[in-house]
C-alpha positions as CSV (number, residue, x, y, z in Angstrom):
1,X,21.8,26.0,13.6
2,X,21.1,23.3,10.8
3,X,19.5,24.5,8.0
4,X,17.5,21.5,5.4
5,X,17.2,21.4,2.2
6,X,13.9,21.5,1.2
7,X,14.5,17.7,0.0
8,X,14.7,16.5,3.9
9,X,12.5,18.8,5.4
10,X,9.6,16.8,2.6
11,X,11.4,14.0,4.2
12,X,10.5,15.1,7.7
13,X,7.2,15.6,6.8
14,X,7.2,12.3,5.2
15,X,8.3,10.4,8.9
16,X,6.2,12.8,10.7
17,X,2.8,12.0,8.9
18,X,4.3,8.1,9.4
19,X,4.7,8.7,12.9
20,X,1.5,10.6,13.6
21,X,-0.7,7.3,11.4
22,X,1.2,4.5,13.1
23,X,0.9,6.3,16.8
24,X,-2.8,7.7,16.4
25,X,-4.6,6.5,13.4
26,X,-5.4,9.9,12.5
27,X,-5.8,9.2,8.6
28,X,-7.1,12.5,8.0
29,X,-4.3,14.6,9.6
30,X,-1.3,12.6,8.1
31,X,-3.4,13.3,4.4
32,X,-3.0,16.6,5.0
33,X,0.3,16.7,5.4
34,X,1.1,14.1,2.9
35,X,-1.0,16.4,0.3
36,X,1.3,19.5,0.9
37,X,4.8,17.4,0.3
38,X,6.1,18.4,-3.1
39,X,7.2,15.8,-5.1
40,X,5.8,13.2,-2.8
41,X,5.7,10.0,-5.0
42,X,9.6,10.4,-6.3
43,X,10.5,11.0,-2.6
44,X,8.2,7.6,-1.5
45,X,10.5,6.3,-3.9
46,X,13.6,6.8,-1.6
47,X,12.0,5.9,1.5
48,X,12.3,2.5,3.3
49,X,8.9,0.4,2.6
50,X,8.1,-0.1,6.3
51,X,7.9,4.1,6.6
52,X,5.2,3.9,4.0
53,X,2.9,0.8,4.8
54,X,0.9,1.9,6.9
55,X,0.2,5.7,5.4
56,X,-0.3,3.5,1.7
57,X,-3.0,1.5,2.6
58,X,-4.7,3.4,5.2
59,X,-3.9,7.1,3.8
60,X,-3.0,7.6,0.5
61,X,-3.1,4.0,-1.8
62,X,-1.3,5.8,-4.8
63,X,2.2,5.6,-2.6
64,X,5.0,3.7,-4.8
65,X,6.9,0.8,-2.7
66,X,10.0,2.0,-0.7
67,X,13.2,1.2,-1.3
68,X,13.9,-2.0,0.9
69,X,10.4,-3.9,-0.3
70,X,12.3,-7.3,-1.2
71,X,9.3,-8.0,-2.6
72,X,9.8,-10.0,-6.1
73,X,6.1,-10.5,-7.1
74,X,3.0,-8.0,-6.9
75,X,-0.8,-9.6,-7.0
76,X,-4.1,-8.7,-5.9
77,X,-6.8,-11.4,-4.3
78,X,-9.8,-11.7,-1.9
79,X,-9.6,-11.0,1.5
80,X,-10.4,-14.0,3.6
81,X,-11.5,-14.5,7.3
82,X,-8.8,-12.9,9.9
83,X,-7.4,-11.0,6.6
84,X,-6.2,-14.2,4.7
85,X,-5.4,-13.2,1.3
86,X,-6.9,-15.9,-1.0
87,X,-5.2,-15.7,-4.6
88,X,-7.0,-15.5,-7.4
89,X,-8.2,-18.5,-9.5
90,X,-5.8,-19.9,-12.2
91,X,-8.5,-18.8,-14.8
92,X,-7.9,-15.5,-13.3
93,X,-11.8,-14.9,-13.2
94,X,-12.8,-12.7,-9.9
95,X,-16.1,-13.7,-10.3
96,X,-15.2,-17.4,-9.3
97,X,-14.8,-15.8,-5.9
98,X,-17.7,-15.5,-3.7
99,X,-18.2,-14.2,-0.5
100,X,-19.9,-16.2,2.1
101,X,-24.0,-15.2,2.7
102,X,-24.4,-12.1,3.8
103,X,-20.8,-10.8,3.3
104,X,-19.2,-8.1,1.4
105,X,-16.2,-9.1,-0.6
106,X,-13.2,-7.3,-0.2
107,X,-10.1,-7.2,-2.0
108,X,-6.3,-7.0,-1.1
109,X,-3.4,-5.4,-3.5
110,X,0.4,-8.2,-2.1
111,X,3.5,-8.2,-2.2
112,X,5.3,-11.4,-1.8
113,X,8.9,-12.3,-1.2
114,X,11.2,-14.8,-2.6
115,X,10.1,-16.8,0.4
116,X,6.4,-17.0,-1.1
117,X,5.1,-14.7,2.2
118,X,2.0,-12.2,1.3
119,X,2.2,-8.9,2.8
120,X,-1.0,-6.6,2.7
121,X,0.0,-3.7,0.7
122,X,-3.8,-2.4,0.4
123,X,-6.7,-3.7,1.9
124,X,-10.2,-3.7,1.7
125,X,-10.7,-2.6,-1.5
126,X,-14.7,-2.8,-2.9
127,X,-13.9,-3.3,-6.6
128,X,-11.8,-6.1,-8.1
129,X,-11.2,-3.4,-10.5
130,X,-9.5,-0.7,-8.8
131,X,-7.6,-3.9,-6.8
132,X,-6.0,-4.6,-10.4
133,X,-5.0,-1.4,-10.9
134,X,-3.3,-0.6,-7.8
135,X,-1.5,-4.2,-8.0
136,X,-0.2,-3.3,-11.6
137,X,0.6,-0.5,-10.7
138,X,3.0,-1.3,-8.0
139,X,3.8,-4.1,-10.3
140,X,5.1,-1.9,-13.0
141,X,8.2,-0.6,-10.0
142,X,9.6,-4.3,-9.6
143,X,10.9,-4.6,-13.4
């Protein structure tokens, strides 16, 4: 019989909450089991960026990137039609944005990669606000 550390059996749970999103959608199951892994944002830290994608930005936001991002710039925008991301303006001001009549505008934390392709890291965030803050956050693991 095998015995784990307690290092990979936090792992495990890590891939199993992974699993049980990506397979089910369950959000509120995989939080629960994401909420009982000690030390859950240093071991995010050692886990590959596509086990994480899906339980950041439909789970638990806070997550760190994974280990394999390749990502070389982090940035938050508008979310467009068919979930374009639509950067910000060069002045920077959100407020230049506007959302077309009767809409709701959302917001998107990105990652791009030395090939200039966004990736969705969060999505559908209400508040330009909390969108910075999750993008500099993230930001603040590239340097």
């Amino acid at each position: 019989m095998t015995t784990l550390t307690s290092t990979e059996f936090a792992a495990g749970a890590l891939w199993a909450a992974n699993i049980l999103m990506s397979t089910t959608r369950d959000t509120a199951s995989a939080a629960e089991i994401l909420c009982r892994i000690p030390n859950l944002h240093s071991l995010a830290m050692q886990t590959a960026e596509k086990d994480l994608a899906a339980l950041r930005e439909f789970v638990l936001n806070e997550l760190p990137l994974g280990t394999d991002h390749g990502f070389t710039r982090i940035a938050y925008g508008a979310e467009g039609v068919g979930n374009e991301i639509i950067e910000l303006p060069a002045s920077g001001d959100v407020d230049e944005l506007v959302a077309a009549p009767g809409d709701t505008l959302l917001w998107v934390v990105y990652g791009v990669n030395a090939d200039g392709a966004k990736h969705p890291l969060i999505a559908s965030i209400d508040n330009p606000d909390i969108a910075a803050k999750y993008a500099t956050e993230l930001a603040s693991q590239l340097a």
